[in-house]
Structures are given as structure tokens and as C-alpha cells.
C-alpha positions as protocol buffer text, in pm:
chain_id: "A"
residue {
  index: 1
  type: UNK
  ca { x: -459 y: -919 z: 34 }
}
residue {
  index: 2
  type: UNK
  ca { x: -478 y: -560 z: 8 }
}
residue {
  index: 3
  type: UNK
  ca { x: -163 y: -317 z: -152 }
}
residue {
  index: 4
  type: UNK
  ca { x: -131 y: 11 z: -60 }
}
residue {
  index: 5
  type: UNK
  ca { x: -27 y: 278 z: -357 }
}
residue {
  index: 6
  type: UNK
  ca { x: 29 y: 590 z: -283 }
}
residue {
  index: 7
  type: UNK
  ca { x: 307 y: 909 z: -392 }
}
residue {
  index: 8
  type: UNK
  ca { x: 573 y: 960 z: -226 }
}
residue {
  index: 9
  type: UNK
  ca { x: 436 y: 1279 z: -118 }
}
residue {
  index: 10
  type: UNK
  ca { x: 138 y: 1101 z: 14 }
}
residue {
  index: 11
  type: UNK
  ca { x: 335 y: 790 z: 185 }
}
residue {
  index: 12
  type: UNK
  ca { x: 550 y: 1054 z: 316 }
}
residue {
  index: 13
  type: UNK
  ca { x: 268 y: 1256 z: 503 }
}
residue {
  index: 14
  type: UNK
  ca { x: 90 y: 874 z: 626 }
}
residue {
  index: 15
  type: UNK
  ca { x: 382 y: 830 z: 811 }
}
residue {
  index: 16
  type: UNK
  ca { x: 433 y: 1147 z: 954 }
}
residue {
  index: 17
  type: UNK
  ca { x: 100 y: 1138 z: 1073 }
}
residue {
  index: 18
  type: UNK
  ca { x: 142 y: 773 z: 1204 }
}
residue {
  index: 19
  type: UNK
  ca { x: 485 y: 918 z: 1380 }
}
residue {
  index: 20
  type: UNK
  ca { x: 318 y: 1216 z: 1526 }
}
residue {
  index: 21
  type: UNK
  ca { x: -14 y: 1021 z: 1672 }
}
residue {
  index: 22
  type: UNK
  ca { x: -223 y: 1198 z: 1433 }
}
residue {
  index: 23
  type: UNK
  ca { x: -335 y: 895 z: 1265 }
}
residue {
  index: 24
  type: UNK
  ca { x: -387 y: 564 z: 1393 }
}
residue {
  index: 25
  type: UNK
  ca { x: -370 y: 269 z: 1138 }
}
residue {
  index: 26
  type: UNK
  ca { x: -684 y: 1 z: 1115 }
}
residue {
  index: 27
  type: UNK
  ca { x: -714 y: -341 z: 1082 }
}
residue {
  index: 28
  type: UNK
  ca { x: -840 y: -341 z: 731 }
}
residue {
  index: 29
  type: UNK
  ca { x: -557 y: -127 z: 620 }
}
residue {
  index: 30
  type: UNK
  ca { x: -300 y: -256 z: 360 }
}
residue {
  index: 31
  type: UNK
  ca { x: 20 y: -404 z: 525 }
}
residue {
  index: 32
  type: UNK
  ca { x: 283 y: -326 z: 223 }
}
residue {
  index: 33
  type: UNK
  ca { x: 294 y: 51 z: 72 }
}
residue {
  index: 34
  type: UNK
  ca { x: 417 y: 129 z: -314 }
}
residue {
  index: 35
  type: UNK
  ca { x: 459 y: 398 z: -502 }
}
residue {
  index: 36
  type: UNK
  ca { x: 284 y: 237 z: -813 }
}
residue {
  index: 37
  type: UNK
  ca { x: 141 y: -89 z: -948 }
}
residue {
  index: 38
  type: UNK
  ca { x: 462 y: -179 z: -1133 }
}
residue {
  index: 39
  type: UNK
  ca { x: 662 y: -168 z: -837 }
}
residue {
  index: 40
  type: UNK
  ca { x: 415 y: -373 z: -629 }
}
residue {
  index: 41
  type: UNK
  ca { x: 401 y: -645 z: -871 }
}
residue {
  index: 42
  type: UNK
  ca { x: 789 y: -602 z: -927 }
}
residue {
  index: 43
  type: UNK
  ca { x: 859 y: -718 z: -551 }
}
residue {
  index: 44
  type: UNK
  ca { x: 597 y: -954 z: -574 }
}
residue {
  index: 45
  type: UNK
  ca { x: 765 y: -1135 z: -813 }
}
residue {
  index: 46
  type: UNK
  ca { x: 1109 y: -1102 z: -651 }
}
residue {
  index: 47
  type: UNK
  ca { x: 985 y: -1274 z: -360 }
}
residue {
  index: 48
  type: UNK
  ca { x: 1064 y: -1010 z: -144 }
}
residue {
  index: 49
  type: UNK
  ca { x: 676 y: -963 z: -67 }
}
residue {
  index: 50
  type: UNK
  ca { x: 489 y: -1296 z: -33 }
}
residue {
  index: 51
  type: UNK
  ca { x: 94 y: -1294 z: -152 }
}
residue {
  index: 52
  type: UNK
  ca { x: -114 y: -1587 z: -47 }
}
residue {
  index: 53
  type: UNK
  ca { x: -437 y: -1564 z: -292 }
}
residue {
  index: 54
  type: UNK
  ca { x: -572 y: -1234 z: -484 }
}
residue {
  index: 55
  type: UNK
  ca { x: -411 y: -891 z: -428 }
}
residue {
  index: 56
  type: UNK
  ca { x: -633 y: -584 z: -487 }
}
residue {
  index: 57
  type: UNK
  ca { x: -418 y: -244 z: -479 }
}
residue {
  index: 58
  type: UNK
  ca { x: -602 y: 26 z: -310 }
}
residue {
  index: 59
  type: UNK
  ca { x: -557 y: 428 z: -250 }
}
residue {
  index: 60
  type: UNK
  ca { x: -502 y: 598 z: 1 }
}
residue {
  index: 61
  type: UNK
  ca { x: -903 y: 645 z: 17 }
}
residue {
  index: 62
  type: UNK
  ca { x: -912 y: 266 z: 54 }
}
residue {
  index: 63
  type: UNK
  ca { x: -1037 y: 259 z: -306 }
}
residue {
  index: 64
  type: UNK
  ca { x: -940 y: -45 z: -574 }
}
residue {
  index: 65
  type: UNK
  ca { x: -708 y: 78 z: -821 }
}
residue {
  index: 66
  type: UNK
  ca { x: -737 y: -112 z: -1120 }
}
residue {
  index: 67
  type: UNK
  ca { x: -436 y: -354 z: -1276 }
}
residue {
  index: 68
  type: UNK
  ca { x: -248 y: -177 z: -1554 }
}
């Protein structure tokens, strides 16, 4: 499963662009957005966000950012 980290800044402009029809989301992108690593893993272990198998956190740029 793929987690998306981004700024706020950057989440911010996604989903103004997503709004505005600028930018249409793909299939391969990351369903749940964070603002770091720490948070992710935060709700993660809350429950709030349920992972079935590996999670890899990417960028914006779709790259793997690597676990703390």
C-alpha cells in the first residue's frame, strides 16, 4: 500500500488542482495523504487508517521516502 507525504503547502495545491480539473488522480496514486512519516504511522497505529501488508510512503513525485 502506498502513503502519500507531502507539505501542507504541497497537499494544499494537489487539491486545488484536483478541485479545479487541472489534475486528474491515477490509479497507482496513494489513497491516504500526510504531512510526514510520523503522522502516517501515528494513524496507522490508531486504527484510524487500516494497512493490509507493506506500506511504502511516497512523494509527491511518486518517489519512496525512506522510514525514519
Amino acid at each position: 500500500m502506498k502513503i502519500g507525504i507531502a507539505t501542507q503547502d504541497e497537499s494544499r495545491e494537489r487539491t486545488l488542482a484536483i478541485a479545479s480539473g487541472e489534475y486528474k488522480l491515477r490509479a497507482d496514486e496513494p489513497k491516504y495523504w500526510f504531512h510526514s512519516v510520523t503522522a502516517a504511522e501515528a494513524e496507522i497505529a490508531s486504527g484510524r487508517v487500516q494497512v493490509d501488508g507493506a506500506v511504502d510512503y511516497v512523494d509527491l513525485n511518486g518517489q519512496v521516502i525512506p522510514k525514519p
